[in-house]
mmCIF file of the N, C-alpha and C atoms, coordinates in Angstrom:
data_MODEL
# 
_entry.id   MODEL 
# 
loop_
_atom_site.group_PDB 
_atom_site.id 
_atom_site.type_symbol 
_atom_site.label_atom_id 
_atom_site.label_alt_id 
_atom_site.label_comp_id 
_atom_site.label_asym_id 
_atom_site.label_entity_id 
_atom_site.label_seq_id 
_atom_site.pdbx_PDB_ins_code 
_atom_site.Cartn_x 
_atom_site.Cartn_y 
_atom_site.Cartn_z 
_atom_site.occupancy 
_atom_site.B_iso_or_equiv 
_atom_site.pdbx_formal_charge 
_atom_site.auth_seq_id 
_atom_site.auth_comp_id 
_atom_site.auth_asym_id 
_atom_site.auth_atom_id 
_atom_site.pdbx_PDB_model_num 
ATOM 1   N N  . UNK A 1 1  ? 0.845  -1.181 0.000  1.00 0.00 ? 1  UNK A N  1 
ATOM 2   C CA . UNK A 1 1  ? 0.000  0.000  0.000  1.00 0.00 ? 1  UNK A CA 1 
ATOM 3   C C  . UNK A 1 1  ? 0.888  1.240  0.000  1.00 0.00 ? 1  UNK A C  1 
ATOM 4   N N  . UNK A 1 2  ? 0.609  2.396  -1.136 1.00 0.00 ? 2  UNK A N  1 
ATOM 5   C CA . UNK A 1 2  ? 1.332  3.331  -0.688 1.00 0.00 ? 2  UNK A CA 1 
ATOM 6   C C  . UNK A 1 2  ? 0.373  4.133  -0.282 1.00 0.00 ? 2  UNK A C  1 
ATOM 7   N N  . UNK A 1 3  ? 1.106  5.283  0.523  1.00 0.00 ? 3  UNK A N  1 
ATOM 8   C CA . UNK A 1 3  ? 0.182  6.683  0.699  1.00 0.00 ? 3  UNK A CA 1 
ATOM 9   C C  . UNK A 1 3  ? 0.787  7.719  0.537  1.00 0.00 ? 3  UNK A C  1 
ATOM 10  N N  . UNK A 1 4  ? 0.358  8.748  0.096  1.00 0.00 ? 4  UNK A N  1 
ATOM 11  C CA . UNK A 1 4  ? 0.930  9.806  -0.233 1.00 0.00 ? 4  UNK A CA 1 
ATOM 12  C C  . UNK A 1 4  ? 1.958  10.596 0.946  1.00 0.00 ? 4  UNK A C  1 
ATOM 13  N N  . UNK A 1 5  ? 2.580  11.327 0.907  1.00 0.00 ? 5  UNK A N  1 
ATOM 14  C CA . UNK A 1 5  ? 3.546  11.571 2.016  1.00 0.00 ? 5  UNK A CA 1 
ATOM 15  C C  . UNK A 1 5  ? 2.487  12.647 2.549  1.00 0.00 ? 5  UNK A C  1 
ATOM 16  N N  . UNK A 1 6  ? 1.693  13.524 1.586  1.00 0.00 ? 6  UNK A N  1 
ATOM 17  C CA . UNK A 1 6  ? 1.348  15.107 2.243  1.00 0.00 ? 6  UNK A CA 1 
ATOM 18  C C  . UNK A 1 6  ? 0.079  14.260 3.004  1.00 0.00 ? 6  UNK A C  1 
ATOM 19  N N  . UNK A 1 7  ? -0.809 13.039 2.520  1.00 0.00 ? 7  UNK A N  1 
ATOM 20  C CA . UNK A 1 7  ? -1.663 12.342 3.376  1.00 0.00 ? 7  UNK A CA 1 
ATOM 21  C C  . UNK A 1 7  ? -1.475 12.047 4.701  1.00 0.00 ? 7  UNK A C  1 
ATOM 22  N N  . UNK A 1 8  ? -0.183 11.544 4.667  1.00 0.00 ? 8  UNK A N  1 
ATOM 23  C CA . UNK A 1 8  ? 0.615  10.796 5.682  1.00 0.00 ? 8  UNK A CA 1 
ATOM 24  C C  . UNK A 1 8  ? 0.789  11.795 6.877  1.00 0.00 ? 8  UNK A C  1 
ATOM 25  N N  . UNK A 1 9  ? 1.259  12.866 6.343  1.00 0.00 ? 9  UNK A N  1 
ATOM 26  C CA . UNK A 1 9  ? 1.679  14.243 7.329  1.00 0.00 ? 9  UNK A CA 1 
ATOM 27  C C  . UNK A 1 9  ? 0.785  15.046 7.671  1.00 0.00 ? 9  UNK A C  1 
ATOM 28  N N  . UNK A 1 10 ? -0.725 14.674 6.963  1.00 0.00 ? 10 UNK A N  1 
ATOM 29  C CA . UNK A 1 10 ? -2.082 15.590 7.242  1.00 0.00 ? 10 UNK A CA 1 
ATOM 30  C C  . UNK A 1 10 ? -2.578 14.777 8.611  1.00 0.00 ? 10 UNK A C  1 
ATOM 31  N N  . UNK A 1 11 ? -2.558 13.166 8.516  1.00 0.00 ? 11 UNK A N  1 
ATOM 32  C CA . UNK A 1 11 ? -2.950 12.575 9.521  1.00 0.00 ? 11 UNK A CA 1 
ATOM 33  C C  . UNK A 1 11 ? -2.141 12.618 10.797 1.00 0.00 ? 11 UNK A C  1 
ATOM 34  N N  . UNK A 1 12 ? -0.416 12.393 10.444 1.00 0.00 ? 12 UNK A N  1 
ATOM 35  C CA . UNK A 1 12 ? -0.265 12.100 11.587 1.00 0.00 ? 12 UNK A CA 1 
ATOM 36  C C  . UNK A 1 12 ? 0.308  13.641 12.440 1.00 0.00 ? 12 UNK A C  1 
ATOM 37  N N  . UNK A 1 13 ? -0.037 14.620 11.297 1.00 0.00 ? 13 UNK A N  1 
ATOM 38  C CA . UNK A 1 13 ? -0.502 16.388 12.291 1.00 0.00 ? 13 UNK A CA 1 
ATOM 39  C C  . UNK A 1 13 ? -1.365 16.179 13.119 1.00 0.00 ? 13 UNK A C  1 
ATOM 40  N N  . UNK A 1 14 ? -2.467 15.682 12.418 1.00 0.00 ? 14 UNK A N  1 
ATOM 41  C CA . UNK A 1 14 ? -3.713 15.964 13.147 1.00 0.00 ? 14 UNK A CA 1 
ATOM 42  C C  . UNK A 1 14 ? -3.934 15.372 14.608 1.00 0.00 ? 14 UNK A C  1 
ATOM 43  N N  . UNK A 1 15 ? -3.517 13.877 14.123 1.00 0.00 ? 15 UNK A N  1 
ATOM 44  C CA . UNK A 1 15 ? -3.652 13.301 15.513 1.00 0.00 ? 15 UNK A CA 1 
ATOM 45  C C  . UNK A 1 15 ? -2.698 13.585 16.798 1.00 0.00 ? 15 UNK A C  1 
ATOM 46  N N  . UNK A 1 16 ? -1.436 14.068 16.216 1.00 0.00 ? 16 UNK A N  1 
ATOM 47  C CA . UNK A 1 16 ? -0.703 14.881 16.935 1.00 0.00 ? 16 UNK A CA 1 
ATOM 48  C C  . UNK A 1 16 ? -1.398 15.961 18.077 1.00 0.00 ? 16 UNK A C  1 
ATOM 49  N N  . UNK A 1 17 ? -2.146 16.566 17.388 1.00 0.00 ? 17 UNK A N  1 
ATOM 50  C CA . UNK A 1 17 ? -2.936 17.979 17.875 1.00 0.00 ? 17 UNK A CA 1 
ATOM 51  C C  . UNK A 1 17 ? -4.348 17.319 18.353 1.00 0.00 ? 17 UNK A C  1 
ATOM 52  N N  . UNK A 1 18 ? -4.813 16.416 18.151 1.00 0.00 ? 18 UNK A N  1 
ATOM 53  C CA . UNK A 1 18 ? -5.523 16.057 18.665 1.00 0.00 ? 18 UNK A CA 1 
ATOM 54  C C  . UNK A 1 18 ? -5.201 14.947 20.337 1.00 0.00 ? 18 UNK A C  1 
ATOM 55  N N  . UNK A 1 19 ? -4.447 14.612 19.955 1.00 0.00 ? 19 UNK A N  1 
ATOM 56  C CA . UNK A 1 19 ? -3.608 13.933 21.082 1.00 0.00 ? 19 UNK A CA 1 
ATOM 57  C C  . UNK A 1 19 ? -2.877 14.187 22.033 1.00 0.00 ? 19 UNK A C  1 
ATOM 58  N N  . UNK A 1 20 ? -2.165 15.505 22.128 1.00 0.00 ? 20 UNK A N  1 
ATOM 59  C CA . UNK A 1 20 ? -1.099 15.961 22.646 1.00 0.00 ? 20 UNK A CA 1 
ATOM 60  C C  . UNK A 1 20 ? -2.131 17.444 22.880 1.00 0.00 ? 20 UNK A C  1 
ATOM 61  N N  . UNK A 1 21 ? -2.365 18.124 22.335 1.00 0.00 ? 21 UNK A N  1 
ATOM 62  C CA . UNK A 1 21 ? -3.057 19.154 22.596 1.00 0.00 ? 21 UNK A CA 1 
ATOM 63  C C  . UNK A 1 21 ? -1.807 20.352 22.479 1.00 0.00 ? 21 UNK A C  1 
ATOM 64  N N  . UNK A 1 22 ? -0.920 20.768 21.843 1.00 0.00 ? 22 UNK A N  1 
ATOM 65  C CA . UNK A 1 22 ? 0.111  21.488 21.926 1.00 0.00 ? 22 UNK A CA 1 
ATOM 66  C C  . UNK A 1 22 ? -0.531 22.985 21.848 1.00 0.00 ? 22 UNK A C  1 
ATOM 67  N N  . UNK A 1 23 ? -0.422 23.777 21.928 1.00 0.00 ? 23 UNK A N  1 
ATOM 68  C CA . UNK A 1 23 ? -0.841 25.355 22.082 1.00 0.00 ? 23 UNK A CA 1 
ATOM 69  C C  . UNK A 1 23 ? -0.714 25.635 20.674 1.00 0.00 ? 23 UNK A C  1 
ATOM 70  N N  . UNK A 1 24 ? -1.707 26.539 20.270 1.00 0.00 ? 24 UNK A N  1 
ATOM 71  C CA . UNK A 1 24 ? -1.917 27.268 18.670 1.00 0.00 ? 24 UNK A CA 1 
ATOM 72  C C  . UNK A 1 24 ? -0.221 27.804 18.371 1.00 0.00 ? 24 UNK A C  1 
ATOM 73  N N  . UNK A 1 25 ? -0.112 28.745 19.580 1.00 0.00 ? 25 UNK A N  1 
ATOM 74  C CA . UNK A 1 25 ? 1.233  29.195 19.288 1.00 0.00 ? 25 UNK A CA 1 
ATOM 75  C C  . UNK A 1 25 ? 2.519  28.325 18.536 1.00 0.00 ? 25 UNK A C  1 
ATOM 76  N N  . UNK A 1 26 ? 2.542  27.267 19.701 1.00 0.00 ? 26 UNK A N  1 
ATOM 77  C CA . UNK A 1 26 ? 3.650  26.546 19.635 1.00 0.00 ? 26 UNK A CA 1 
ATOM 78  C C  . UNK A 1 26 ? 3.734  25.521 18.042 1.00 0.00 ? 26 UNK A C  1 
ATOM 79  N N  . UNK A 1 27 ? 2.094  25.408 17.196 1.00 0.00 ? 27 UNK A N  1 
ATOM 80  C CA . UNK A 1 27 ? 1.998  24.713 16.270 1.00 0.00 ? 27 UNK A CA 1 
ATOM 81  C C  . UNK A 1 27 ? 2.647  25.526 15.069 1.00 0.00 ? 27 UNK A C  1 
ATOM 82  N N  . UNK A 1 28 ? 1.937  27.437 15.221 1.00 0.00 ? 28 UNK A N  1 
ATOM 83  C CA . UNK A 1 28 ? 2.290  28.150 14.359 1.00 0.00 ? 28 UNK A CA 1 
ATOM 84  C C  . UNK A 1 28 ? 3.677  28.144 14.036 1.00 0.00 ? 28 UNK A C  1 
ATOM 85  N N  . UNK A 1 29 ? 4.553  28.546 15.448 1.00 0.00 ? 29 UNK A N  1 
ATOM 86  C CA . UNK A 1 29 ? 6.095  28.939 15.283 1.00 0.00 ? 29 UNK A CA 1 
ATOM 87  C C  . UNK A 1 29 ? 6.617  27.469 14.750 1.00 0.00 ? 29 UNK A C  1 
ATOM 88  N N  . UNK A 1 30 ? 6.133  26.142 15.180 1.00 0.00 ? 30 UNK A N  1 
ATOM 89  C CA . UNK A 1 30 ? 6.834  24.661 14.219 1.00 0.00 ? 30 UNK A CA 1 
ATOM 90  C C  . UNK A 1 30 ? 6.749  25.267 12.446 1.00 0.00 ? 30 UNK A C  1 
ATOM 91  N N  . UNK A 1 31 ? 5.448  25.526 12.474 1.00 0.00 ? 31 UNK A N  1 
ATOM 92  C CA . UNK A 1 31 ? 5.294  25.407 10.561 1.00 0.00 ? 31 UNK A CA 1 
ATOM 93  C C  . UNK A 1 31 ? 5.842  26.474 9.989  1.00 0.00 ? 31 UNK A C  1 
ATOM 94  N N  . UNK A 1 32 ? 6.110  27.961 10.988 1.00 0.00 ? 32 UNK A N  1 
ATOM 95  C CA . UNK A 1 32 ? 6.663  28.850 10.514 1.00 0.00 ? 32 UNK A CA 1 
ATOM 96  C C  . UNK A 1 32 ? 8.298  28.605 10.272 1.00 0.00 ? 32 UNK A C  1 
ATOM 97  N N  . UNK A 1 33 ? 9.050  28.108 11.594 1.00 0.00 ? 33 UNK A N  1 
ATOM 98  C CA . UNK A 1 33 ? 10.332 27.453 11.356 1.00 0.00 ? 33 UNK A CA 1 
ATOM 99  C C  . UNK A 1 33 ? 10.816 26.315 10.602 1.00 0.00 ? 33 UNK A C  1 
ATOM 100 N N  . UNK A 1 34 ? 9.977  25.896 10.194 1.00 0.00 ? 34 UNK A N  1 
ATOM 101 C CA . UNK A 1 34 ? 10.315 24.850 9.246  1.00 0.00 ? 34 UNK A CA 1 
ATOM 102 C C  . UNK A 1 34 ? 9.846  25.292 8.013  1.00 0.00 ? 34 UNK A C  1 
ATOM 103 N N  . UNK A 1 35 ? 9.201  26.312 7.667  1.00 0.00 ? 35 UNK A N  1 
ATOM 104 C CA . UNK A 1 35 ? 8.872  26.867 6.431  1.00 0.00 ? 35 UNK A CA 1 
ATOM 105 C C  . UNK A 1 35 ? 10.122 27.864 5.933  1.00 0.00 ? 35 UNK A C  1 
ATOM 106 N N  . UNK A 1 36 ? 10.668 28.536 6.718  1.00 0.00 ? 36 UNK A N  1 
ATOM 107 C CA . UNK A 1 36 ? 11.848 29.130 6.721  1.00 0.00 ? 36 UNK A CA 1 
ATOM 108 C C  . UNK A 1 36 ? 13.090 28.614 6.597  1.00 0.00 ? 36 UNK A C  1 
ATOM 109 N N  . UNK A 1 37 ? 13.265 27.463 7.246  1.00 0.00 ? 37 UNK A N  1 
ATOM 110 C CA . UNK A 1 37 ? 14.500 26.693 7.042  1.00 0.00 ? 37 UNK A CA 1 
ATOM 111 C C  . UNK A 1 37 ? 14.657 25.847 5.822  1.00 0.00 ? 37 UNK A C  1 
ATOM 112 N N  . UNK A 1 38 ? 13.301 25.397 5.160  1.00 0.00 ? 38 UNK A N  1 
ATOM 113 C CA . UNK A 1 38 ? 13.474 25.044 4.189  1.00 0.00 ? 38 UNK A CA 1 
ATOM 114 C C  . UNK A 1 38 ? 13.881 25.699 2.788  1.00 0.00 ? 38 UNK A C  1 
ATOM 115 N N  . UNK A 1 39 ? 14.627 27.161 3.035  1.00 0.00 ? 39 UNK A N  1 
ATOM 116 C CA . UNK A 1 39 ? 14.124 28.125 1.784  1.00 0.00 ? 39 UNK A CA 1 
ATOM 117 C C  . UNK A 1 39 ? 15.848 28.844 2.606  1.00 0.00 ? 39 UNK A C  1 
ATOM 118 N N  . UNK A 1 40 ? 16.472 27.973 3.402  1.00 0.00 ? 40 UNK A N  1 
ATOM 119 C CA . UNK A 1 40 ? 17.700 28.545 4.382  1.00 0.00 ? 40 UNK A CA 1 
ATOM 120 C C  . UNK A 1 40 ? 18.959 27.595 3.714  1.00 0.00 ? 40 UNK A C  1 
ATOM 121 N N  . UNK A 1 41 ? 20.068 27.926 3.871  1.00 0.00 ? 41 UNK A N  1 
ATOM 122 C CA . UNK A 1 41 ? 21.584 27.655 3.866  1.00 0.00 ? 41 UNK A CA 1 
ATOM 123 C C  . UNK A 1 41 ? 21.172 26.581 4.314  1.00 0.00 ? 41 UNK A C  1 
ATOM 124 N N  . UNK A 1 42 ? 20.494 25.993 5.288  1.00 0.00 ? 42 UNK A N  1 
ATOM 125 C CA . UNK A 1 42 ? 20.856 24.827 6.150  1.00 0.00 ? 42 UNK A CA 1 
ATOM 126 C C  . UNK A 1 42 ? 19.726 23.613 5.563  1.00 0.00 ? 42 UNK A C  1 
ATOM 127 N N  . UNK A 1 43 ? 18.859 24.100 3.909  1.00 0.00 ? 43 UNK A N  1 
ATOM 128 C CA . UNK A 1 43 ? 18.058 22.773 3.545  1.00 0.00 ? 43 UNK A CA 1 
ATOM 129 C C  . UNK A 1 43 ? 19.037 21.967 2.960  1.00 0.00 ? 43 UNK A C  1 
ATOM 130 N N  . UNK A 1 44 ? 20.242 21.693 2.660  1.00 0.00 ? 44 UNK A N  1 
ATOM 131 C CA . UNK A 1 44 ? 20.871 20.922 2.345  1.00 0.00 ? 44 UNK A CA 1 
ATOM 132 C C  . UNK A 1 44 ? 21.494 19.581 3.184  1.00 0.00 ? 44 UNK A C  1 
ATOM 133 N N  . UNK A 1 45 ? 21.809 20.393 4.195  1.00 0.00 ? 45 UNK A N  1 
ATOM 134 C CA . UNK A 1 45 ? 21.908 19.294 5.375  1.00 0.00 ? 45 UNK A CA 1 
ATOM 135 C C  . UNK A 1 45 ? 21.201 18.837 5.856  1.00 0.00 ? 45 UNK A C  1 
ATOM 136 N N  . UNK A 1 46 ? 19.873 19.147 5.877  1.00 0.00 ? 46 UNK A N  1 
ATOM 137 C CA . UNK A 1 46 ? 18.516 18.564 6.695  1.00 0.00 ? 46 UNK A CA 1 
ATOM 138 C C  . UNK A 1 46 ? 18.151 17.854 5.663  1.00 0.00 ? 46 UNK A C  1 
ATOM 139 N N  . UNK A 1 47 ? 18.153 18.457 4.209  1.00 0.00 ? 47 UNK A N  1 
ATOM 140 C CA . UNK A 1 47 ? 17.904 16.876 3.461  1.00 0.00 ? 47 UNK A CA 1 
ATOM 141 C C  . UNK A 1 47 ? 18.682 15.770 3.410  1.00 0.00 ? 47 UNK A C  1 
ATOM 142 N N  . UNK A 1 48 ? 20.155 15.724 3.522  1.00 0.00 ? 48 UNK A N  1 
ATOM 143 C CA . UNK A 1 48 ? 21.184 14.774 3.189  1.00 0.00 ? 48 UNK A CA 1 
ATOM 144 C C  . UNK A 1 48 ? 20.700 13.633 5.058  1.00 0.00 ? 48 UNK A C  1 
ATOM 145 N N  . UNK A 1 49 ? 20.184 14.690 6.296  1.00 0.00 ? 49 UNK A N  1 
ATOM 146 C CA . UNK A 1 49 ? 19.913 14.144 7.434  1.00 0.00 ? 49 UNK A CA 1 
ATOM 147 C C  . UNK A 1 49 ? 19.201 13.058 7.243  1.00 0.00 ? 49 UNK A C  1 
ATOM 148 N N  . UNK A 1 50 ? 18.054 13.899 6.574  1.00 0.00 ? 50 UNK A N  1 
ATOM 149 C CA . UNK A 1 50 ? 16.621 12.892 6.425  1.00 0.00 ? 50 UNK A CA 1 
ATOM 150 C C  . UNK A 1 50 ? 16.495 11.993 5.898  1.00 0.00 ? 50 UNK A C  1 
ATOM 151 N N  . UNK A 1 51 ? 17.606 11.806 4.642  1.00 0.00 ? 51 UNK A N  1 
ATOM 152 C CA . UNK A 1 51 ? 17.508 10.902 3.850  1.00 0.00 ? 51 UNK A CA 1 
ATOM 153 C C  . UNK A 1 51 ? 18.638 10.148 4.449  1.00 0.00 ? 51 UNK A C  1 
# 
């Protein structure tokens, strides 16, 4: 079975936030810092990490 990755990351957000209950704040500044770093000097190493 595959699933799409952005599927994959819609669910396991959600249940995240549904589970954990993390503060609006603390969700915003994750997607804002990782929206930024991806577009930073440092997406090269976080991809070579990940992969």
């Amino acid at each position: 079975m595959q699933v799409p990755l952005w599927l994959a990351l819609i669910v396991v957000g959600y249940l995240g936030c549904k589970l954990f209950r993390p503060p609006i704040w603390l969700v915003a500044l994750l997607l804002l810092g990782g929206y930024l770093l991806a577009d930073s000097l440092f997406a090269p190493v976080v991809d070579t990490a990940v992969k």
